[in-house]
C-alpha positions as CSV (number, residue, x, y, z in Angstrom):
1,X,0.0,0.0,0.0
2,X,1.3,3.6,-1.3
3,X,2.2,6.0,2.2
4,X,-0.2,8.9,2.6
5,X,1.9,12.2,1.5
6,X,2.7,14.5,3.9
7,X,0.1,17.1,2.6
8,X,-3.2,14.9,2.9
9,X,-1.6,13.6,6.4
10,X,-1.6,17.2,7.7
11,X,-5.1,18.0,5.7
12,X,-6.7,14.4,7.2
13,X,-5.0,15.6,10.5
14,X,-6.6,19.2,10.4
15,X,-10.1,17.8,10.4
16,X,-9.8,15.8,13.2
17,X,-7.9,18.3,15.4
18,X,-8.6,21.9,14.1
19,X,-6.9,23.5,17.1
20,X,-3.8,21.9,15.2
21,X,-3.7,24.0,12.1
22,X,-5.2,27.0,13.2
23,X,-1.8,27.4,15.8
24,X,1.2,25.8,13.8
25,X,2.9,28.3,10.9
26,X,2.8,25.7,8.0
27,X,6.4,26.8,8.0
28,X,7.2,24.7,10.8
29,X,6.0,21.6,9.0
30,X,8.1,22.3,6.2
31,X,9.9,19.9,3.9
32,X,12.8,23.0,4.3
33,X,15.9,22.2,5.3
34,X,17.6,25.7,4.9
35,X,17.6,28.0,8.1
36,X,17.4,31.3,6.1
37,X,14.4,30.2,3.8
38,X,12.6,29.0,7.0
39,X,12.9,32.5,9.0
40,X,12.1,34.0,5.2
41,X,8.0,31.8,5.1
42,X,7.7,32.3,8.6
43,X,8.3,36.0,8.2
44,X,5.7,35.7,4.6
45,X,3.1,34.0,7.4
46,X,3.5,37.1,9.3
47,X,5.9,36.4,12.2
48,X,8.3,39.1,12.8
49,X,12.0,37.5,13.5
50,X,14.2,39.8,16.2
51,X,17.6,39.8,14.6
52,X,20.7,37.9,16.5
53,X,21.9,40.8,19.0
54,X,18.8,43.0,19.4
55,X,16.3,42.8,23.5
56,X,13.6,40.2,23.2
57,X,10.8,42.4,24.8
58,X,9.7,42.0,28.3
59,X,6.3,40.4,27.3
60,X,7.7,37.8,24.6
61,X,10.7,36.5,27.3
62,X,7.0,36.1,29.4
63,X,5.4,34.4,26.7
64,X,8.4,31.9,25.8
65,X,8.8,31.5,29.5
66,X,5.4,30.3,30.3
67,X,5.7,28.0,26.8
68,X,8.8,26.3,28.0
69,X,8.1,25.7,31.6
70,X,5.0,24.4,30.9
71,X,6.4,21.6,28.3
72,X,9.0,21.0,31.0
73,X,6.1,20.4,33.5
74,X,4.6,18.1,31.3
75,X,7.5,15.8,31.1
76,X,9.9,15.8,33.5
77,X,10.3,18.2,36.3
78,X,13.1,17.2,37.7
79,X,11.7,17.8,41.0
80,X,11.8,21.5,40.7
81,X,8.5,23.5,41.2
82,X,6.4,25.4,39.0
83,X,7.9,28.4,39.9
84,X,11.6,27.4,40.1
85,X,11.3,26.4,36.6
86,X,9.4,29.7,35.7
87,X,12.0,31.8,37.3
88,X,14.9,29.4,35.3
89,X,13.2,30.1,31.9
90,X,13.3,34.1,32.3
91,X,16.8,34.0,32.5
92,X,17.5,31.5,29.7
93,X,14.7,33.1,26.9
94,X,17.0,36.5,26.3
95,X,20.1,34.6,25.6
96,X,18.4,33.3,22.9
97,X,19.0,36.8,20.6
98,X,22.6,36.5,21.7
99,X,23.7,32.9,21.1
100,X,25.7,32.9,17.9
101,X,24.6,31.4,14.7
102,X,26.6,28.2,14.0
103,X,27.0,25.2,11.1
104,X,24.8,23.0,13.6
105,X,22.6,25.3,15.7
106,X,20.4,28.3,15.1
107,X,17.7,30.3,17.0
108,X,15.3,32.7,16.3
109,X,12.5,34.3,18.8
110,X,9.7,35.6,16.4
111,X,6.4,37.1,17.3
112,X,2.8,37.9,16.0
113,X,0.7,40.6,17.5
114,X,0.4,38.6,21.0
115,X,1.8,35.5,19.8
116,X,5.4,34.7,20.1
117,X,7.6,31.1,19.3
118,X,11.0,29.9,19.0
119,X,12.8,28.3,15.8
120,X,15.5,25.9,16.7
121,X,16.8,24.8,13.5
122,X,19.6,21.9,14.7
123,X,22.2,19.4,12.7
124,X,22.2,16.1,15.4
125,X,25.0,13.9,15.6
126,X,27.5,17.3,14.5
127,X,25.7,16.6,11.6
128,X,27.7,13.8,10.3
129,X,24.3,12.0,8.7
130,X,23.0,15.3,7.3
131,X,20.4,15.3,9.3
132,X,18.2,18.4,10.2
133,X,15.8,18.9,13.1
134,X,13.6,21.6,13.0
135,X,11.0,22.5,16.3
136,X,9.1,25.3,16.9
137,X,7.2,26.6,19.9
138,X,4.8,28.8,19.9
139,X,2.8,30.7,22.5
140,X,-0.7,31.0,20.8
141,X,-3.3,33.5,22.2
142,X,-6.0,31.7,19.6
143,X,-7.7,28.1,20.9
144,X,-10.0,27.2,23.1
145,X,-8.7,27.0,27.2
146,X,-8.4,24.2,29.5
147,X,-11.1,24.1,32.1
148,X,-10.7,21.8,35.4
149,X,-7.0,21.6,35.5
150,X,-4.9,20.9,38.8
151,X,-2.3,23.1,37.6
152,X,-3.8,25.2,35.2
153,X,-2.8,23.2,31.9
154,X,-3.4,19.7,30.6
155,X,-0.9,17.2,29.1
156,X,1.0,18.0,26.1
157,X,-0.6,15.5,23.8
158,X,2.2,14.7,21.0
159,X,0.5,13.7,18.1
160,X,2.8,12.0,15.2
161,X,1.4,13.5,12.2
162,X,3.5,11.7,9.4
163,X,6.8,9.5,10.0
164,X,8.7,10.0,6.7
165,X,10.0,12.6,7.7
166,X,8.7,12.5,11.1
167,X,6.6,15.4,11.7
168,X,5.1,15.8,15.6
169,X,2.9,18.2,17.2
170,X,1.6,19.1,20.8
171,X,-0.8,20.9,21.8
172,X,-0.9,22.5,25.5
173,X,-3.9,23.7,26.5
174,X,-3.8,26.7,29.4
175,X,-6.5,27.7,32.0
176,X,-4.9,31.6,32.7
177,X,-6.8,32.1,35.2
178,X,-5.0,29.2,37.3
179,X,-2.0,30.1,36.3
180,X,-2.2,33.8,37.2
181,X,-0.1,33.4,40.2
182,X,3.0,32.1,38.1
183,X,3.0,34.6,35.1
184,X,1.8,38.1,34.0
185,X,1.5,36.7,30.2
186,X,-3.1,37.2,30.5
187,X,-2.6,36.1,26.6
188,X,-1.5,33.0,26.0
189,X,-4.2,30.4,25.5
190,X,-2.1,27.1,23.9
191,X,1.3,26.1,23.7
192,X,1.7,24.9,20.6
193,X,5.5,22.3,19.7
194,X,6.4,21.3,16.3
195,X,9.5,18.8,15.4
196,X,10.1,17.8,11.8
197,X,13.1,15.8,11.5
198,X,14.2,16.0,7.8
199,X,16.5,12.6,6.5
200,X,19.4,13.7,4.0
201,X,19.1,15.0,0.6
202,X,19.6,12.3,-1.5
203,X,22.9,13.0,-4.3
């Protein structure tokens, strides 16, 4: 039997979970392996990159805080609380405009009216099999909130949406008004993650 193409996985995907493509930049689910085009469609989706160097704004290191320590608490915690993880991610979001560029590693912190992600674009394996890993996560203030959470989100629900390449999404829903105590971000309403993992070009 002929493998379902990566476009009608996505469109098949879309109908079941329409939360899905209404948060993820298409860009993000790209068969793309080059960094600069990638920052170039998100940018043509409407996402604003902040060049290597320049402040990530207060609210975005809020936004991208929130986004990472809620994955984190979703997986593994490491026994650190909420907060301690909260007050971790603040300090590590605005190094992200002043790590350095590099063969196997890039970054970018890009935002949309209220909405802000990250683009890691990565070579594993110091890229001796010419592999590239591309994830994405974005703090979305579109979706619909959690309601009856402990903590004030619910699991991150990794969904495999194709395998050749691998494409994965996860979807974090948020219930702000739980979480009011950890963050000032009122915005954010999902926590979207995206990881393609793109084989070699064949010669």
């Amino acid at each position: 039997m002929k493998k379902p193409t990566l476009a009608a996985v996505l469109a098949l995907t879309s109908i079941a979970t329409p939360s899905y493509a209404q948060g993820a930049p298409d860009a993000c689910l790209a068969d793309e392996r080059d960094f600069g085009a990638l920052v170039s469609s998100l940018e043509a989706e409407g996402w604003t990159a902040i060049a290597p160097g320049e402040t990530i704004p207060a609210k975005t290191v809020e936004s991208l805080a929130l986004a990472r320590t809620v994955f984190y608490a979703t997986t593994d915690r490491g026994g650190a609380s909420l907060e301690e993880i909260m007050q971790l991610q603040r300090r590590t979001v605005p190094g992200f405009a002043r790590r350095a560029d590099t063969d196997l590693a890039k970054v970018r912190v890009l935002t949309r009216g209220d909405d802000a992600m990250t683009m890691h674009w990565m070579l594993p394996q110091a890229g001796r099999w010419g592999i590239v890993e591309v994830i994405c996560r974005i703090s979305s203030s579109e979706g619909t909130p959690a309601a009856g959470t402990e903590e004030g989100f619910t699991d991150a629900n990794m969904e495999t949406l194709a395998d050749e390449p691998l494409r994965r999404m996860g979807v974090v829903a948020l219930e702000p008004a739980l979480l009011a105590e950890l963050t000032t971000d009122a915005t954010t309403r999902e926590i979207i993650e995206t990881v393609s993992v793109l084989p070699p070009l064949e010669e």
